[in-house]
N, C-alpha and C positions, 0 to 999 in steps of 0.2 A: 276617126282614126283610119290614115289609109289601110295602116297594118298591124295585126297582132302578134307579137314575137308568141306568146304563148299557145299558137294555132298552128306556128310554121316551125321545120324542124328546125331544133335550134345549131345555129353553121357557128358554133365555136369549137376550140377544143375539146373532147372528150365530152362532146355536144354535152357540157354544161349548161346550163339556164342563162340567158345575159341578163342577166337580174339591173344591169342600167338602162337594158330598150325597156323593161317590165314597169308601168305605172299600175296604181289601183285597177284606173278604169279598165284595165286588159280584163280584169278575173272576171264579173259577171258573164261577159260573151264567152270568154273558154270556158265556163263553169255549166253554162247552158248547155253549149258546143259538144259538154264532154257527156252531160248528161243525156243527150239525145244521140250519141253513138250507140252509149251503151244500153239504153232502151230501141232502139235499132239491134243487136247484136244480141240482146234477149229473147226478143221477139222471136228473131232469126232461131236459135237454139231450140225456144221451145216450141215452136211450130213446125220443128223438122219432121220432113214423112218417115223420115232413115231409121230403123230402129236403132236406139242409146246403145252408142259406147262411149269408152273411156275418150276419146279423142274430140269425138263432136258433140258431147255433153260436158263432161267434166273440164278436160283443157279451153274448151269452148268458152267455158264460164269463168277459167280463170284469166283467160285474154281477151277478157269484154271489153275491159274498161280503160286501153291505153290511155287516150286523151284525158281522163279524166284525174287518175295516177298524175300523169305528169302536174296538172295543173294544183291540184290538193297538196303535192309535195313541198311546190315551192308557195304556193299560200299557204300553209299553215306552218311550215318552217319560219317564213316571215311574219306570221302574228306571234308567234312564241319571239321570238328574237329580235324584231325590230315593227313592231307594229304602229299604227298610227290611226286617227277617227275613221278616216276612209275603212281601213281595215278590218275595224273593229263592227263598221257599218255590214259589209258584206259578210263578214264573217256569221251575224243576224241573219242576214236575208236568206243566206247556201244555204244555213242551219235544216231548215223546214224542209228545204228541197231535197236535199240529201239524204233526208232521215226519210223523205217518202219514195226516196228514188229504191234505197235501199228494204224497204218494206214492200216497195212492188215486186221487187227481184223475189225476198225470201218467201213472200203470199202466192206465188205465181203456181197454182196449180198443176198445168200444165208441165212446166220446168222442175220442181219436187218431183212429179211424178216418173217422171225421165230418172233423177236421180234415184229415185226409192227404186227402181230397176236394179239398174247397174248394183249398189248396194246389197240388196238382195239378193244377187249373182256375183258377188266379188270375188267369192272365191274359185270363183270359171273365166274369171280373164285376166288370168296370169300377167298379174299385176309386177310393176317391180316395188320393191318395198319400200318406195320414194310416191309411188304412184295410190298406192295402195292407202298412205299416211293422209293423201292429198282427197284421197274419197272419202275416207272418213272422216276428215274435219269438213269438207264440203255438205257433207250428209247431216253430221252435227250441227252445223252452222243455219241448215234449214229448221229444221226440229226449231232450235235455239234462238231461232226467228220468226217462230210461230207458223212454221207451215202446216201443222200438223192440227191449228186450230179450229172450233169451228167457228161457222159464218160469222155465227155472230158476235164473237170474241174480237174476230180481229178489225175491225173499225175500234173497237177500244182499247187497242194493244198500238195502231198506229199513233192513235191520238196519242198516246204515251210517250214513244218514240219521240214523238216531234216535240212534244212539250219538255222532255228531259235534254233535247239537242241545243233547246236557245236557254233552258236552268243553269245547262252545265256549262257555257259559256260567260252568261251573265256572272255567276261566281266570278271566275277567273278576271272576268275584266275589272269585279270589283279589288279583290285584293291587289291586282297591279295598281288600279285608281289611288286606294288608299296607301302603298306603298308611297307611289309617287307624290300625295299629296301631303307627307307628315316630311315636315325637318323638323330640327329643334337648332336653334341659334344660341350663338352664346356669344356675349361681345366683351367680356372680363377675361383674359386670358390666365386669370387668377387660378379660374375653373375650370382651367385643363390640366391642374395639376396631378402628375401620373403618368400625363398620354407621352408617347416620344415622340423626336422632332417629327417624323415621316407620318406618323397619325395626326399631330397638329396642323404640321404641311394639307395634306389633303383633307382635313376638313373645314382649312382655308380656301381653298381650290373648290371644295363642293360649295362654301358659301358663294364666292365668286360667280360660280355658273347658274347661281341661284339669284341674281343680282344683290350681293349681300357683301359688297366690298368692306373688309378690313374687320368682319367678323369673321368663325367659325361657325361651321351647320355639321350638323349629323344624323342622319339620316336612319330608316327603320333594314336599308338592304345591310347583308350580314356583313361583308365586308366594312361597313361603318360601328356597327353597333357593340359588333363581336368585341373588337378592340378594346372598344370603351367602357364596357362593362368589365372588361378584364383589369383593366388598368386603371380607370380615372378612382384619386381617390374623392371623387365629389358625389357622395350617397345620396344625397336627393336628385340629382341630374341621373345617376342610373336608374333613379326607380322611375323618374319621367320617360327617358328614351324606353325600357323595358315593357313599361306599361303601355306606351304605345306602338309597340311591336306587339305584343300581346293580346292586344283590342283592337288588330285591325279588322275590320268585317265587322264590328262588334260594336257601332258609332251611332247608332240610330239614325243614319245620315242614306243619304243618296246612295249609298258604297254598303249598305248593313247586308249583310248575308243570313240574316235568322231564320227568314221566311223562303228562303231558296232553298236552305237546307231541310225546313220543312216539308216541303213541294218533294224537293229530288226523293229522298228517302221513302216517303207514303207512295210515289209514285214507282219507284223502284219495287217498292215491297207488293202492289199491286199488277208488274210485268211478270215479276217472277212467280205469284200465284196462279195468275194467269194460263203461266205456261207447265205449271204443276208443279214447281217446288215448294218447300215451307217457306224462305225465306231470301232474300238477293244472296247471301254468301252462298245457299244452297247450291241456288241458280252459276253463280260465277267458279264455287271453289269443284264443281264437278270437272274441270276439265284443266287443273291447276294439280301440280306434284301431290298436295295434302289434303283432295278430292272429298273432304269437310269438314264442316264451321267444329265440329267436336274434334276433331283432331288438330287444329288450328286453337282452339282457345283452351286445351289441356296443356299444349304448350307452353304458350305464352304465360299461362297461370303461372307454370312452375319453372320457366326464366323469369318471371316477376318475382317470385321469392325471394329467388338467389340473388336477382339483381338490389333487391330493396335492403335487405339484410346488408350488402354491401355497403349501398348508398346513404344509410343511415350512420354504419361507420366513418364514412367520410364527412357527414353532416356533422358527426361529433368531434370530428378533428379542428373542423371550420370553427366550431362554435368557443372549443378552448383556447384557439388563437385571436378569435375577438376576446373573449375574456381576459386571456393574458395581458391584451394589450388594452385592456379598459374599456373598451367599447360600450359596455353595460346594454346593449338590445339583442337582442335574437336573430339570429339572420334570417334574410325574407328570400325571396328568389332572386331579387338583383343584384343579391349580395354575391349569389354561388360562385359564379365566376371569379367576383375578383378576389376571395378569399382562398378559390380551389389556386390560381396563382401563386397566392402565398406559403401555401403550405406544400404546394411542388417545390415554389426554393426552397422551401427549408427542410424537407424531404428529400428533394435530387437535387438541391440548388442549381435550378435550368427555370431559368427567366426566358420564355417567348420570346423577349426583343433582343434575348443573346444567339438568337439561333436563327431569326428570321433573315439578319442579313447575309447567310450564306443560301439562301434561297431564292435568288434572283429569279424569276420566270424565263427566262430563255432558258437559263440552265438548268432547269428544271424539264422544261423540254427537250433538251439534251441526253436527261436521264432515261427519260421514257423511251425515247426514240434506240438509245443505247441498251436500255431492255426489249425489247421488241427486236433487235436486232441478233442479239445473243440469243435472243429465245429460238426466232425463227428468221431469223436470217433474212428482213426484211429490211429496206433503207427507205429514206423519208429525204424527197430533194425537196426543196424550196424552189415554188411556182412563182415569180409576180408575173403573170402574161395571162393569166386565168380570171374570170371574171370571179367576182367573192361576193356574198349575201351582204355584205354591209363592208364599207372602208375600216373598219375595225379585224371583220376578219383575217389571217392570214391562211393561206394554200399549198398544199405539198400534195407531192406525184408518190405514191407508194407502191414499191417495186420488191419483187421477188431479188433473192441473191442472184441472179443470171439475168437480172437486169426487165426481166418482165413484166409489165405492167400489172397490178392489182387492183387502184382505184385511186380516189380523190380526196384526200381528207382536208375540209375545214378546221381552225380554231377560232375560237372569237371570246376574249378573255373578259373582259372589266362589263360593270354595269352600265348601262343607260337606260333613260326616262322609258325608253320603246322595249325593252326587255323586258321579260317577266324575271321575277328570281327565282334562287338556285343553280343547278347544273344539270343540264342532260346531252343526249347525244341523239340524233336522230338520223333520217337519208333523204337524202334528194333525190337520190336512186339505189334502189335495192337488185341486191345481185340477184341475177336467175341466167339458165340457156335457153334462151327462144330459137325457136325452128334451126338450132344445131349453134347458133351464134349466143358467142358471150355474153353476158350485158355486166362490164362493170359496175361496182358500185360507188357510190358519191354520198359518203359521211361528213357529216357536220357535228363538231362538239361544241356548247355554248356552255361559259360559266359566269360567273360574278366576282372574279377577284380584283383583291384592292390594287388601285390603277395607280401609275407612274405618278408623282409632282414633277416639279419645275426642277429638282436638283436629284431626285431619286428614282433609280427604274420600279417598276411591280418586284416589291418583296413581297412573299409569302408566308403564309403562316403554316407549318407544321400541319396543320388539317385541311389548309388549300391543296398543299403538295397531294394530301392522300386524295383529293376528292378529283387533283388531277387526275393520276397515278386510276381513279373509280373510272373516269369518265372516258378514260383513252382506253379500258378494258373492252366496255363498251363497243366503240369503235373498230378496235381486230377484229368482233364478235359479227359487225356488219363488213367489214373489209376483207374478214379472210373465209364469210360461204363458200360454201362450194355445194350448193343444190343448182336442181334444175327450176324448181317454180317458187319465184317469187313472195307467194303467201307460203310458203313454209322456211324462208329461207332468212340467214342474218339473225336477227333478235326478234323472230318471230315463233317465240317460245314461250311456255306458260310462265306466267309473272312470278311464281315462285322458285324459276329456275333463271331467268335472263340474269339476274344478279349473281351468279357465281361468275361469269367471266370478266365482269367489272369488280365486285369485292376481292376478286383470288389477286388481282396485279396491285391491290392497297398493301397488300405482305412484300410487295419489291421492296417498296417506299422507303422502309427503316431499317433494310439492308446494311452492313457497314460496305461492303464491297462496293455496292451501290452509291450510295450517302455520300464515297469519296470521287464518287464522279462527277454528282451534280451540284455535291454540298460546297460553293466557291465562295466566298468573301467576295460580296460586289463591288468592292473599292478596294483590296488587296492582289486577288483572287487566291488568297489563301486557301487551302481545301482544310474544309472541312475538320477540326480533331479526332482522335478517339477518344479525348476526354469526355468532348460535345456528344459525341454518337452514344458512346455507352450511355451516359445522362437522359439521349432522346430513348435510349433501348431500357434502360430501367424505369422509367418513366411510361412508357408505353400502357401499362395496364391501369397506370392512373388516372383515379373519376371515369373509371368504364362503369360502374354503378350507378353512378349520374347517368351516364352517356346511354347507358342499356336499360336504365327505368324508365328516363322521358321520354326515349325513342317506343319504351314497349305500352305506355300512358297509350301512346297515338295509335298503335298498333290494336289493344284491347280495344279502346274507344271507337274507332272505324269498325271492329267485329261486332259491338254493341249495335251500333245504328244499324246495321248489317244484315242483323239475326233478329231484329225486331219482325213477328206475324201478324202485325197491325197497323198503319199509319200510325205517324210521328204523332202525337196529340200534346206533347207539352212543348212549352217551350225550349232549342236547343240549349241553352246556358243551364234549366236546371235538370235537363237530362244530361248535358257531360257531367256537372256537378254531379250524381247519381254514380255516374257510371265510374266515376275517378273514387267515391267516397267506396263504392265495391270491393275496389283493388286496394285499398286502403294506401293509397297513394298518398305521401306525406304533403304538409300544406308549404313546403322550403323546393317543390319542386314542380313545375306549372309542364305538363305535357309537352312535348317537343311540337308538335300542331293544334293549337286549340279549335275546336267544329270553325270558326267559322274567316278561316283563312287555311282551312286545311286542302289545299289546291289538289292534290295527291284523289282523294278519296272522291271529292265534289268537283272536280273539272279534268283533273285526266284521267289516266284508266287504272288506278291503282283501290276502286270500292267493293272495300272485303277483300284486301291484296296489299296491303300494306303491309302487312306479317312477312313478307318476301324476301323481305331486307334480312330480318332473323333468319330465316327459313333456309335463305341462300349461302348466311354466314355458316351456318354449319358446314353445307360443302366448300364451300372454298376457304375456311381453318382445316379441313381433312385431305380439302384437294394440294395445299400448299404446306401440308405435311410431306407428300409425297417429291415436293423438291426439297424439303428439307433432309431427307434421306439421301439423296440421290444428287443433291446440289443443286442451288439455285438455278444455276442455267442447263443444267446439264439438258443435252442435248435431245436425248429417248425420251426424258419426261414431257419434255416442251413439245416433240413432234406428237406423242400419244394425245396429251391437250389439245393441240391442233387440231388432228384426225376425229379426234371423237367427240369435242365439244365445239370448238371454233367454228369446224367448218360445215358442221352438217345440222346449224338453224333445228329445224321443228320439223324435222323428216323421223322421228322415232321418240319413241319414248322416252322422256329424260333418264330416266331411273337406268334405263338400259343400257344410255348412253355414258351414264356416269361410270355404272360398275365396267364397261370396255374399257375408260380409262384407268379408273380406281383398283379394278379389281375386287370389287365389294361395297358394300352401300355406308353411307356415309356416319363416322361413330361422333358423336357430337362433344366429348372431352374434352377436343382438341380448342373447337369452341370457348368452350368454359376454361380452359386453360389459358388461351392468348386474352380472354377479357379479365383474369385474375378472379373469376366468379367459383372456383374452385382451391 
């Protein structure tokens, strides 16, 4: 290679990444490149004669690692999103490297010591309170890293490191593997009876790309499964696709995660004793809004309650409509869906596939962009001149009301084979001001929704739109920082708090004011009714029971593995069994992540943090209270949002941060009132 674009700055617009000069083979040499800067720049730091201040210690150490940032960003934005063997190969090999690079940083004697200085005098160098935020999470983060351990501890705390760095990958690659590797065909069109045309259509089209001419396939990603569980009425083809959604990790195959989860967990449970807590949730939830695992599973206990009591109602509703209509069995789990269907018509008579086609995806984005606008007087141009992570993406310029630049946002909507599933958001570049200069940011939002056919655009379902509506919250959250560093800055916030500013913008979503701007008929462009709206607004708090049990199944379940003070010693299937038989979790309702495709917990960063999602919806049912007072858009409310949540990342305290907007910490009611659990 004469040249590596990921070594030289990048000469595009808004020096984006030119992600079509970027092949595999670039990343090991920048990945090296990056890593011997900033072992160079450590060095430098901690062997200065100068005595430690805040400038040539601390900011020191937070601008170690340019090259190496850059390059991490756009590799692993493109393993999440578009990856491939190559990929998946480096992604192995960095693992080890980076887990030692970053163990030599936090062991580093010399450099701790520096910091335990400063630290210890913080409050004699008139810090500003941005500054101040940045010591002590650096100071923590040593501790947290085992600076603090002895000798002879830490050779057995790296080994950890490194061994949990290629665990927590290997998971993830397996549940993509076995995503990727499960269709189910079907070539009787007899046995699609239920689906509608546009679901039949595209599980044509998935056959087709599957070389499976003139049948249909359906597949384990939700936009396939979702559907068909809801609609088909062919009960042994749901309980086949279900079951294998169900069991992926779970195959005794090449792709089985049993033993991974073994491994992470006993290993996990032995970093954090290490380091002297009792237990990983110890370790993790100390620097989280709910700072422990006892305050975290009181909780949840007792939304499990109120959630179950519910869901057992609606189990009973299901069960008398199979009765009614003769069915003579018991509903099992793959029944849920397509029963909970029928008993929304005949309760709100609102059929999914009457509402779907006023949900086109552009105008859908339309909507968003229209809220975002109203709120904070933001506009969203349409880029094609921008380089984009993948030809599926599309690019917009995000501009202040006066026309000033703010950042870069990606979307990248439908699945493929190179994507993982679900929906997140993440940066290619995180905002911060270095040496007095801006640095924009550059967000990328990636999801899974069902893709266009040959005669129909991407309709959406009713919980695409919300998961949009989740994910573009997200995105402000990185788009509209306004810190000066980097690692405090954007959605770099304790995980029990980053989800209010994504779950608060899911309450636009079922707006009527709103609903009539994006709700268009894709072949009329009829807006939207009020007949429809109120139907989708009465309808709203139905199967929140279902929705708020299995979500809290995965939630308890992750606490369980969590708070274990001993290695895992049984096998994971008859400890979730255990831990689901605890909660007395009924057998008509299978955890929303079973252990061993639970990506969340075992390969990203949400272990002993999955409770966030609840944790968060309390604030943001409280925080979207306060426009419901004040009015959806109104104007004070939104800028207050902004100023106190949006823009100021992980420079303060959340709680603090809340009641400056709130006015008060957060009553949880309001919760329990929008999920009907009250």
């Amino acid at each position: 290679m004469d040249t590596n674009p990921l070594l030289e700055a990048y000469n595009t617009p808004f020096e984006i990444a030119p992600f079509e000069q970027i092949k595999p083979a670039h990343f090991m040499p920048a990945f090296e490149a990056g890593i011997k800067q900033q072992q160079q720049n450590i060095k430098a730091i901690a062997e200065n004669p100068e005595t430690p201040t805040f400038a040539n210690t601390i900011e020191a150490l937070e601008y170690s690692n340019p090259l190496l940032t850059k390059v991490s960003s756009v590799f692993y934005n493109l393993t999440g999103a578009n990856t491939n063997d190559s990929l998946k190969a480096i992604a192995q090999q960095v693992a080890p490297l980076l887990s030692k690079l970053n163990d030599d940083i936090y062991l580093n004697e010399s450099l701790f010591s520096r910091i335990k200085t400063l630290y210890s005098n913080k409050d004699q160098l008139n810090l500003t309170s941005e500054q101040a935020m940045l010591l002590e999470k650096k100071h923590k983060a040593f501790v947290r890293g085992g600076a603090n351990l002895p000798a002879e501890s830490k050779d057995e705390f790296r080994r950890i490191n490194e061994e949990l760095s290629i665990l927590t990958l290997q998971f993830g690659d397996n549940v993509l593997n076995e995503t990727n590797n499960y269709i189910m065909l079907v070539d009787n069109k007899e046995e699609l009876a239920g689906l509608s045309k546009g679901q039949i259509d595209a599980a044509a089209k998935t056959a087709q790309e599957n070389g499976h001419e003139g049948k249909w396939a359906f597949t384990t990603q939700r936009p396939s499964i979702t559907p068909f569980l809801q609609y088909s009425t062919n009960r042994k083809l749901r309980e086949k696709l279900f079951k294998a959604y169900i069991n992926r990790g779970d195959n005794n195959n090449q792709f089985d995660n049993k033993e991974n989860i073994q491994k992470i967990v006993s290993l996990r449970v032995k970093r954090a004793q290490l380091l002297g807590y009792k237990n990983h949730a110890a370790y993790i939830l100390e620097q989280n809004m709910a700072k422990t695992p006892e305050t975290v599973n009181e909780k949840l206990a007792a939304l499990m309650k109120k959630s179950l009591k519910v869901a057992k109602q609606e189990l009973a509703d299901m069960q008398r409509l199979i009765d009614a209509e003769g069915g003579n069995f018991k509903l099992q789990p793959w029944d849920w869906w397509y029963y909970a269907e029928k008993v929304k018509k005949e309760k709100y008579d609102l059929d999914e596939s009457e509402i779907r086609p006023y949900f086109e995806l552009n105008n859908v984005v339309k909507g968003i962009f229209y809220t975002a606008n109203n709120l904070y007087g933001l506009k969203f141009e349409r880029r094609t001149d921008l380089p984009t992570p993948h030809p599926d993406a599309i690019s917009y310029e995000v501009k202040e009301a006066d026309g000033s630049h703010i950042g870069i946002l990606f979307m990248d909507f439908h699945p493929r084979a190179s994507k993982r599933g679900g929906a997140w958001m993440s940066s290619y570049r995180k905002q911060e001001i270095k040496n007095g200069a801006s640095i924009t940011p550059i967000i990328t939002m990636v999801c899974n929704f069902t893709k266009p056919t040959n005669d129909t655009p991407a309709l959406l379902s009713f919980d695409e739109v919300t998961t949009l509506f989740h994910e573009f919250g997200h995105a402000l959250h990185g788009l509209l920082s306004k810190c000066h560093y980097y690692s405090l800055s954007g959605t770099s916030v304790p995980r029990d708090f980053v989800e209010l500013p994504s779950q608060v913008m899911e309450h636009w979503a079922a707006q009527p004011e709103l609903l009539k701007v994006y709700g268009k008929h894709y072949q009329t462009g009829e807006v939207i009714s009020d007949e429809l709206i109120a139907k989708i607004q009465k309808s709203a708090k139905f199967n929140q029971g279902f929705m708020t049990t299995e979500y809290l199944a995965a939630a308890i379940l992750d606490m369980d593995y969590h708070t274990l003070t001993e290695p895992l010693a049984i096998d994971p299937n008859t400890f979730e069994k255990e831990s689901l038989d605890k909660m007395n979790l009924i057998p008509e309702i299978v955890s929303r992540y079973r252990s061993t495709y639970f990506n969340h917990v075992f390969s990203g960063g949400y272990s002993a943090g999955y409770y966030a999602y609840i944790w968060s919806a309390i604030l943001d049912s409280d925080a979207f209270q306060a426009f419901r007072e004040n009015g959806i858009f109104d104007k004070e409310t939104a800028t207050k949002f902004r100023k106190n949540i949006l823009e100021r990342g992980g420079t303060e305290d959340p709680m603090v941060l809340y009641k400056k907007f709130r006015g008060a910490e957060p009553d949880e009611k309001a919760l329990l009132k929008d999920r009907g659990l009250i």
